[in-house]
C-alpha positions as CSV (number, residue, x, y, z in Angstrom):
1,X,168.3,257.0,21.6
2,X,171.9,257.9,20.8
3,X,174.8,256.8,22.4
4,X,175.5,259.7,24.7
5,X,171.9,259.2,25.6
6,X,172.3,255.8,27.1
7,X,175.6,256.2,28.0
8,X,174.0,259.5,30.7
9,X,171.7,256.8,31.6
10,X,173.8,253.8,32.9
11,X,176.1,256.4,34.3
12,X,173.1,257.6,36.3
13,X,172.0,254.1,37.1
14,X,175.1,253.1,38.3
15,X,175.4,256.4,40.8
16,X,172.2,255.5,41.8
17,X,173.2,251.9,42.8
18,X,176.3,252.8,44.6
19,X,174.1,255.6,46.6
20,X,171.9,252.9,47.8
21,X,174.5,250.4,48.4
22,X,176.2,253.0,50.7
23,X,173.2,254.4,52.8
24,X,170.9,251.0,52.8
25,X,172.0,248.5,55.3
26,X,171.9,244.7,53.7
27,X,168.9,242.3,54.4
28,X,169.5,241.2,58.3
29,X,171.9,243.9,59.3
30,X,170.5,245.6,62.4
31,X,171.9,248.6,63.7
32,X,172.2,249.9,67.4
33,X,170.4,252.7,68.2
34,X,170.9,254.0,72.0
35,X,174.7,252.9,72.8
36,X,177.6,255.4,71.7
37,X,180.2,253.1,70.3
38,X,183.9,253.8,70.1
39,X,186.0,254.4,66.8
40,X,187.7,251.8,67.7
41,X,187.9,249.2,70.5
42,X,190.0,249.9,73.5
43,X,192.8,247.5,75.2
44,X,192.9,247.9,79.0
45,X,195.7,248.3,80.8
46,X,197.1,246.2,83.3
47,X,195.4,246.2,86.6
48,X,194.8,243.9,89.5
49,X,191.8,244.9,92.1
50,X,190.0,242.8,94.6
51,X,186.3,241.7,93.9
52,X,183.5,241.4,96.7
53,X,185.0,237.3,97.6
54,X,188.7,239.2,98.6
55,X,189.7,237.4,95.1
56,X,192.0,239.1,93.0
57,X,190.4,240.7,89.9
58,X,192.9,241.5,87.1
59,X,192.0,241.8,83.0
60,X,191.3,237.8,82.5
61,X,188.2,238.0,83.9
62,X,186.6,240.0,80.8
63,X,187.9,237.6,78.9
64,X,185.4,235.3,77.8
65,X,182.1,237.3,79.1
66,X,179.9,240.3,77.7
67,X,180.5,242.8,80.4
68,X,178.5,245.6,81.7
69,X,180.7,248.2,83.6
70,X,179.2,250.9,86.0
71,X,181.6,253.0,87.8
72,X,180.6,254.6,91.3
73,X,180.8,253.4,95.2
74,X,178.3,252.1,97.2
75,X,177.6,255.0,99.5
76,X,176.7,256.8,96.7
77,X,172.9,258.7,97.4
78,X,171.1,258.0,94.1
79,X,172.8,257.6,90.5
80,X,174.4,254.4,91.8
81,X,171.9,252.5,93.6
82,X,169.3,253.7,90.9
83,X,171.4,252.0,88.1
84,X,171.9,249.2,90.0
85,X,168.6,248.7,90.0
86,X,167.8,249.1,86.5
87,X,170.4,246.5,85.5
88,X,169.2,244.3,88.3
89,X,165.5,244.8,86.4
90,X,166.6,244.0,82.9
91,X,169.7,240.9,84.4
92,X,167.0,238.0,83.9
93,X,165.8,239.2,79.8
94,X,170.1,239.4,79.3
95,X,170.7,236.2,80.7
96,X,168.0,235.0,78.1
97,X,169.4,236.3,75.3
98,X,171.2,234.1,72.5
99,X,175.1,234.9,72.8
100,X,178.2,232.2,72.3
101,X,179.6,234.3,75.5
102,X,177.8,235.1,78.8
103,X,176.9,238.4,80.3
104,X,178.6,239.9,83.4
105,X,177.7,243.1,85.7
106,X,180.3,244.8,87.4
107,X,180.4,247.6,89.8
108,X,183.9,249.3,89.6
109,X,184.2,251.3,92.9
110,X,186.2,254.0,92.8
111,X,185.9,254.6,96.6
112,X,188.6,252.1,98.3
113,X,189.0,253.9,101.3
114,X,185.2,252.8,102.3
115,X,184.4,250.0,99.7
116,X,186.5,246.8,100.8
117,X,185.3,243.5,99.6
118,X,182.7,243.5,102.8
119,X,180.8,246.1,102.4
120,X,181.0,245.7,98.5
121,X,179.7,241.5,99.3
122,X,176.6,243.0,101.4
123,X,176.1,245.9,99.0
124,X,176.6,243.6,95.6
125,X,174.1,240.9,97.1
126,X,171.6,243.4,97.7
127,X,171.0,243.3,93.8
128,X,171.7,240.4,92.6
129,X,174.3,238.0,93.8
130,X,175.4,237.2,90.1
131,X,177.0,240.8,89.7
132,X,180.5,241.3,90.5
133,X,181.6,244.4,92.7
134,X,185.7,245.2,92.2
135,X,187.8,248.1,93.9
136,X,191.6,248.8,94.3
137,X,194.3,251.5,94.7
138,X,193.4,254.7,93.1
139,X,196.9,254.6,90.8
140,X,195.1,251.1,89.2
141,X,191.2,252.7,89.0
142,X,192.9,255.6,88.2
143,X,194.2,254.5,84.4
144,X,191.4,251.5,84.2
145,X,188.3,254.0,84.5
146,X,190.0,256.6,81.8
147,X,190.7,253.7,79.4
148,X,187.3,253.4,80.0
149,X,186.6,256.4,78.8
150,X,185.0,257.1,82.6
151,X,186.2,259.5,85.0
152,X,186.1,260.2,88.4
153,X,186.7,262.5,91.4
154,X,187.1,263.3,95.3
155,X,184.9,266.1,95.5
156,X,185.7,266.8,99.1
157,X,188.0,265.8,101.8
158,X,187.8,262.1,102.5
159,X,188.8,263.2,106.0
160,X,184.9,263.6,106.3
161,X,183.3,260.7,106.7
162,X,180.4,261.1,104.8
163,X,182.3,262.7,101.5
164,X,180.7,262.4,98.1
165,X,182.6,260.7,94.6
166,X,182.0,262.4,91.5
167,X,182.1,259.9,88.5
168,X,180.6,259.1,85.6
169,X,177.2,257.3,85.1
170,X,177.2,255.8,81.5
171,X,177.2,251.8,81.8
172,X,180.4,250.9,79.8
173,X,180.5,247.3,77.5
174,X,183.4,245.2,77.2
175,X,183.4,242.3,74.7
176,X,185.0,239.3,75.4
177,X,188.3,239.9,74.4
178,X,188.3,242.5,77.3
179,X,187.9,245.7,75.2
180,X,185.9,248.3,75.9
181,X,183.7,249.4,72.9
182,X,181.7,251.6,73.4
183,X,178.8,253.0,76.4
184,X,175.3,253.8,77.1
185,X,174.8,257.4,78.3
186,X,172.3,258.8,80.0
187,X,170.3,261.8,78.5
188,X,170.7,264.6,81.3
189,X,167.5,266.5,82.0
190,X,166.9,269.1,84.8
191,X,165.4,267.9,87.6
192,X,165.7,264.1,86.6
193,X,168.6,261.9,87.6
194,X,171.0,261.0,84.7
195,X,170.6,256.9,84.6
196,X,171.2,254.7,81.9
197,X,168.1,253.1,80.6
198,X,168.0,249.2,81.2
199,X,165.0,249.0,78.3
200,X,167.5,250.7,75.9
201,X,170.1,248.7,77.1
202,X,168.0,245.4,76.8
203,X,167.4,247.0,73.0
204,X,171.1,247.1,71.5
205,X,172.8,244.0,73.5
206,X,171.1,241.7,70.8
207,X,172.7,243.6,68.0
208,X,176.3,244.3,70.0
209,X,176.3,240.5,71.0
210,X,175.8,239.7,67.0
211,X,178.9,241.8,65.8
């Protein structure tokens, strides 16, 4: 074999090695597969709200807790109470789950007008008395839900009493140091109602809580 020979062949080796190295994920390393992470973690902004106990709820109490984030309002006709429901299904396997930091729920109401901490306290306990349900002034959900990467919307008067919200319905995850990275969307098909999935939810919290 001459030179150029082998030479062709350990630079083909080697290009070979650095392909695999690139595009095969080391012993152990297990990747997400339902939630959209962000490019890069978000900071909140400062805010101060008012949970379901009339306690003041502000950015410290991310800190130190794995948080699940759903936007909406509790007069909402179906997305809301449906993913309520799936998180309250899947709330006992992510208690269970091996994480230095413990997992929170938290409804973020973007209805104030008819969400104070009462009806929020008989609405939150409904599920499961471990969630958290949080409102405020629109000019703090306001910044809070779009640093979220959430949005919402009167879609009517609120001078009707029965107005609708339009908002978002991914579940959003925080990580302890009160960042938002990343959320699980719904898939959107006709005729079914966009919900997150608490089974593919239960599937990447593992592998987020291990990063």
């Amino acid at each position: 074999m001459s030179k150029l020979q082998a030479g062709l062949i350990a630079f083909i080796a080697l290009a070979i090695g650095v392909v695999v190295a690139i595009n095969i994920a080391p012993p152990g390393a297990a990747k997400t597969q339902h939630v959209s992470l962000y490019p890069q973690v978000r900071a909140l902004p400062d805010f101060q709200l008012v949970d379901h106990h009339n306690q003041t709820f502000t950015q410290e109490n991310f800190i130190g807790h794995w948080s699940l984030v759903f936007v909406g309002y509790t007069f909402c006709p179906d997305i809301c109470p449906t993913t309520m429901a799936e998180l309250k299904s899947i709330y006992p396997e992510l208690q269970k789950m091996s994480s230095e930091f413990p997992i929170q729920i938290v409804l973020l109401s973007v209805d104030p007008k008819r969400d104070t901490p009462e009806r929020l306290n008989e609405y939150i306990n409904f599920f499961h008395p471990d969630f958290i349900g949080v409102s405020g002034g629109h000019p703090q959900l306001f910044p809070l839900v779009r640093a979220m990467g959430m949005m919402y919307s009167m879609s009517e008067s609120t001078d009707n009493p029965n107005y609708l919200v339009d908002h978002s319905s991914s579940v959003v995850v925080l990580n302890p140091k009160a960042q938002v990275i990343g959320r699980f969307k719904p898939e959107f098909v006709v005729g079914k109602l966009p919900v997150s999935e608490g089974q593919k939810i239960l599937a990447d919290m593992p592998v987020i809580f291990s990063h």
